[in-house]
C-alpha positions in Angstrom: 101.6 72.1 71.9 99.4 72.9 68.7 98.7 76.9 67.5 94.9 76.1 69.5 97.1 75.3 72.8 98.8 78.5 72.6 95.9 80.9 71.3 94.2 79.8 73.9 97.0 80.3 76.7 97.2 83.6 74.9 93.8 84.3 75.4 94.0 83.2 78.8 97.1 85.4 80.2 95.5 88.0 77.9 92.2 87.9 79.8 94.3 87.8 83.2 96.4 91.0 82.4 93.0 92.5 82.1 91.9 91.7 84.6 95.1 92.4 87.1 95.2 95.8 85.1 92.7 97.4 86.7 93.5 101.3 86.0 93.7 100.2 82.2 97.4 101.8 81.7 98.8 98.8 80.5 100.9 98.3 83.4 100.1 96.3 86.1 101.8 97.3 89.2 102.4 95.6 92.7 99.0 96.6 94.0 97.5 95.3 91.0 99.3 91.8 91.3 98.9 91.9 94.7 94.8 92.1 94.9 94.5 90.1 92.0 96.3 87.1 94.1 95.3 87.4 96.9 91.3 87.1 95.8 92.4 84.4 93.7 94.6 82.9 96.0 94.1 81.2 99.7 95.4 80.6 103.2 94.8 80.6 106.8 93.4 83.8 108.4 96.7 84.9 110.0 98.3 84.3 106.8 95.9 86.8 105.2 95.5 89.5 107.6 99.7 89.6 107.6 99.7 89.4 104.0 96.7 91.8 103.5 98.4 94.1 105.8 101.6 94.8 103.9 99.8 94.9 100.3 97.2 97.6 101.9 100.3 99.5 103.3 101.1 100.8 99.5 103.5 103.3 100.9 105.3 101.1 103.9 105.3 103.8 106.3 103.3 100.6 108.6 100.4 102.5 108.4 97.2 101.5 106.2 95.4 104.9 105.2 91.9 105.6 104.1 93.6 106.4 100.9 95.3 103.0 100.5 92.4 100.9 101.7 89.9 102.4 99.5 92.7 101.9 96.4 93.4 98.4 97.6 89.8 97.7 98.2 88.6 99.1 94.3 91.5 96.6 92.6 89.9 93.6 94.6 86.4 94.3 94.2 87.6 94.9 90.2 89.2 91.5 90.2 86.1 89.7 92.2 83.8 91.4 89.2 85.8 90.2 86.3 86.3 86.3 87.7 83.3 85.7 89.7 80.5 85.7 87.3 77.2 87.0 90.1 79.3 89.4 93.0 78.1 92.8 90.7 74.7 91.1 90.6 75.1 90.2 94.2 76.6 93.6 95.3 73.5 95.3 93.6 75.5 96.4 90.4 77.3 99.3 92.3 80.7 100.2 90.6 83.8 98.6 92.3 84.8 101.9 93.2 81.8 103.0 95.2 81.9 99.4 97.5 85.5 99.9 97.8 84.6 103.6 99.4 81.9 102.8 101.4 83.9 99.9 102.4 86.8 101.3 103.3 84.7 104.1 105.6 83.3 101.5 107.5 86.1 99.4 107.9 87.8 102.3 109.7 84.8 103.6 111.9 85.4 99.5 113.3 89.0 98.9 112.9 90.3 102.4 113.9 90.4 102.1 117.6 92.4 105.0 118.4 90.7 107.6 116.3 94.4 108.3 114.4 92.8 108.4 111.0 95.0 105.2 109.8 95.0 101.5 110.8 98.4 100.3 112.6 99.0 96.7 111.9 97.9 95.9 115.4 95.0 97.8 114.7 94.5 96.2 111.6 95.1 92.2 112.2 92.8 92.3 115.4 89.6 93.9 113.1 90.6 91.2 109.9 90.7 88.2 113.0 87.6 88.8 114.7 84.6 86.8 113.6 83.0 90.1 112.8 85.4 91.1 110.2 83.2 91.8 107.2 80.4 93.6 109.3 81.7 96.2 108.3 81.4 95.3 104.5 77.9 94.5 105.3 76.9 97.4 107.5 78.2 99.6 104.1 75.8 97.8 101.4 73.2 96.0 104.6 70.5 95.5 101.7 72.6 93.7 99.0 74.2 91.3 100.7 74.5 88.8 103.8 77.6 88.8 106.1 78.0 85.1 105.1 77.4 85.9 101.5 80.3 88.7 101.8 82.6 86.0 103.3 82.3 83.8 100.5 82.5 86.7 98.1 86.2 88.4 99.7 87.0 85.1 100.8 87.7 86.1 104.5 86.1 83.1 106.1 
């Protein structure tokens, strides 16, 4: 490797610890890794929804709170911004944190089915494997942005 081969790789992981980082206290956590990867990264939709389960689940009491899902939500929507060039354009420019709320609300008013206030992984997997699984995304911003166009976006398709 030459010095330009590493600056750049330096640049690179420079740019991803950035990005992964996104609370901006120089630490990046599991949550942080965790949403980072999994926009970046793909499988089938079991694969996710098992996956997606346990990183929403921050505290593992096998619960997923408002709380966490509104936390988990605001790193992904953080990472989407910084690596997909158009999704704040797309999304209407709102902050990552007030998709991730709005989000989050409507995710539960669908996904909730026993009014508990949290989403049990049974709860959870059956919302994230229906075909319907980012109405609520849509139903939270219905003017910016399509259902298909919010698939392609969160990658849940």
């Amino acid at each position: 490797q030459n010095q330009q081969d590493v600056d750049r790789l330096r640049l690179v992981l420079h740019k991803l610890f950035s990005i992964f980082d996104v609370d901006g206290n120089g630490v990046v956590d599991f949550a942080e890794i965790a949403s980072g990867l999994s926009v970046l990264c793909s499988g089938d939709r079991h694969t996710k929804a098992s996956a997606a389960f346990a990183l929403y689940d921050y505290n593992g009491d096998g619960f997923i709170s408002l709380s966490e899902m509104e936390r988990y939500l605001t790193s992904v929507f953080k990472v989407m911004y910084e690596t997909q060039a158009n999704v704040r354009s797309q999304l209407g420019g709102l902050e990552p944190e007030e998709l991730a709320e709005a989000t989050a609300e409507q995710i539960f008013i669908e996904a909730d089915l026993n009014g508990d206030g949290q989403l049990s992984l049974d709860e959870f997997t059956r919302w994230y494997s229906q075909e319907t699984t980012t109405r609520a995304i849509t139903e939270a911003v219905p003017s910016l942005i399509t259902m298909e166009e919010m698939r392609n976006v969160t990658m849940l398709h």
